[in-house]
C-alpha positions in Angstrom: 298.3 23.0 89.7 300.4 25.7 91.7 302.9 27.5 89.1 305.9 29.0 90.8 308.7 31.3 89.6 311.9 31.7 90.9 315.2 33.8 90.2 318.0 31.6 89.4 321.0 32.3 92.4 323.3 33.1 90.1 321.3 35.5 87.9 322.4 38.6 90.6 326.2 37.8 89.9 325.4 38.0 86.3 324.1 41.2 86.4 326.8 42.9 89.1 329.4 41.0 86.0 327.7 42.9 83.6 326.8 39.9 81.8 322.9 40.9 81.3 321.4 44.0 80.4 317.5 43.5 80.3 317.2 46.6 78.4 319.5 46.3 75.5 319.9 42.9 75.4 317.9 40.2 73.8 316.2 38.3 76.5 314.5 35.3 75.9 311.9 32.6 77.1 312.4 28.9 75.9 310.5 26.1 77.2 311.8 22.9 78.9 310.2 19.4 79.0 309.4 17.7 82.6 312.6 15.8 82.0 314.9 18.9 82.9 315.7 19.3 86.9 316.2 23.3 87.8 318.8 23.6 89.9 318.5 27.3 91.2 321.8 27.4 93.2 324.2 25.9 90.2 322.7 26.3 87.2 324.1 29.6 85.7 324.4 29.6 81.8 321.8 28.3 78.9 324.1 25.1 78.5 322.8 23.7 82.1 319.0 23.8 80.3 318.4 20.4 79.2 315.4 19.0 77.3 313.9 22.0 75.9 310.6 21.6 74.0 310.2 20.3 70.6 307.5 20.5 67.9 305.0 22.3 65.4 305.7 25.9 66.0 308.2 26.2 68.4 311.9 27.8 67.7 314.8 25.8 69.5 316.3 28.7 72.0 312.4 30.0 72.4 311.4 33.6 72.0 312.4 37.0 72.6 310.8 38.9 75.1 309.0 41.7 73.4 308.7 45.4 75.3 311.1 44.4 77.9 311.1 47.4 80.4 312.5 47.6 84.1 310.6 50.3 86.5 311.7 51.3 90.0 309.6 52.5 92.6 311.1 55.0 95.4 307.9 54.5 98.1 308.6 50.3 98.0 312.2 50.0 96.8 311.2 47.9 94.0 312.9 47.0 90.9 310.3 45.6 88.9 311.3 43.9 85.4 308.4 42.9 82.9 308.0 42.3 79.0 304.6 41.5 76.9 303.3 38.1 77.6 304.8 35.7 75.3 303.2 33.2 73.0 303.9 30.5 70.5 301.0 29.6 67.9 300.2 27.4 65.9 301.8 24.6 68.2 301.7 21.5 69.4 304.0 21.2 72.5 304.2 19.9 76.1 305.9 22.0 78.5 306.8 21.9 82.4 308.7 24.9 82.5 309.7 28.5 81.3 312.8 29.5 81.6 314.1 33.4 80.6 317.6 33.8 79.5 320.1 36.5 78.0 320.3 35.3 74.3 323.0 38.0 73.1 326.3 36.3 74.2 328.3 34.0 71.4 327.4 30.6 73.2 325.3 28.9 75.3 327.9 28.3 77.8 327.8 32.3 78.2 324.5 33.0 77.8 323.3 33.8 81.5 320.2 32.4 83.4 317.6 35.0 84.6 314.7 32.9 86.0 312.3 30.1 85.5 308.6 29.2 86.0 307.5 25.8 86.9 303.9 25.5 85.5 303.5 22.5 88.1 302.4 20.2 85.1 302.8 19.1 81.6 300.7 22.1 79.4 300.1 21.4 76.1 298.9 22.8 73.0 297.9 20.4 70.0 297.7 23.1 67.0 296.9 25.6 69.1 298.7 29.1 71.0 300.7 27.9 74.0 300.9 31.3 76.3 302.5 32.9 79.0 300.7 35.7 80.2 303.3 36.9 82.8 302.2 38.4 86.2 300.7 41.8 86.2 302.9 42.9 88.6 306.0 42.1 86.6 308.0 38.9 85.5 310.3 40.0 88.4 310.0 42.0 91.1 312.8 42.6 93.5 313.1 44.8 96.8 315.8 46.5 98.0 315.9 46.3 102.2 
């Protein structure tokens, strides 16, 4: 099972809008059934996100990234952005997908897209501590040219 991560396109226009601040902001990773269809090049706000995950200890809208921090580094030109790995216990769910999201605007038809993971499966947990342990280089890592 190959798991694969990719910005959403219009995450970068959100940004250079000033519509998410990963620092200040409450950032957010809620899961998504096999049933939803990314679509990296349209899908811009929360409401595009259908069939997020249902069950014993998950939280419709997901949870909050804890210790969210963005580093640069002058030798690569990287932007790196990262948080603590994320984790929902107690739970029985089935997931295909991750996907991070600025949870501080009013409505889900304003709450900006960041990224999403595609686990390349179902993963379950039946009363058990369905985790994301994010990359150790970062949850994003970007490079300026």
């Amino acid at each position: 099972m190959a798991v694969t991560a990719k910005l959403y396109g219009l995450a970068l226009k959100s940004v250079f809008d000033k519509e998410i601040d990963w620092n200040t902001d409450t950032i957010k990773v809620m899961l998504a059934t096999s049933s939803y269809t990314p679509d990296q090049d349209t899908h811009q706000y929360k409401s595009s996100v259908t069939n997020e995950v249902s069950g014993t200890g998950y939280t419709a809208g997901g949870a909050t990234l804890a210790s969210a921090t963005t580093t640069y580094t002058t030798g690569t030109n990287t932007l790196v952005l990262d948080a603590a790995d994320s984790s929902w216990t107690t739970s029985t769910i089935t997931a295909r997908y991750a996907i991070i999201y600025n949870s501080t605007p009013g409505t889900d038809a304003t709450r900006p897209l960041i990224a999403y993971v595609d686990f390349g499966a179902d993963v379950s947990t039946t009363a058990g501590t369905f985790t994301i342990t994010w990359d150790a280089a970062g949850i994003v890592t970007l490079t300026a040219a």
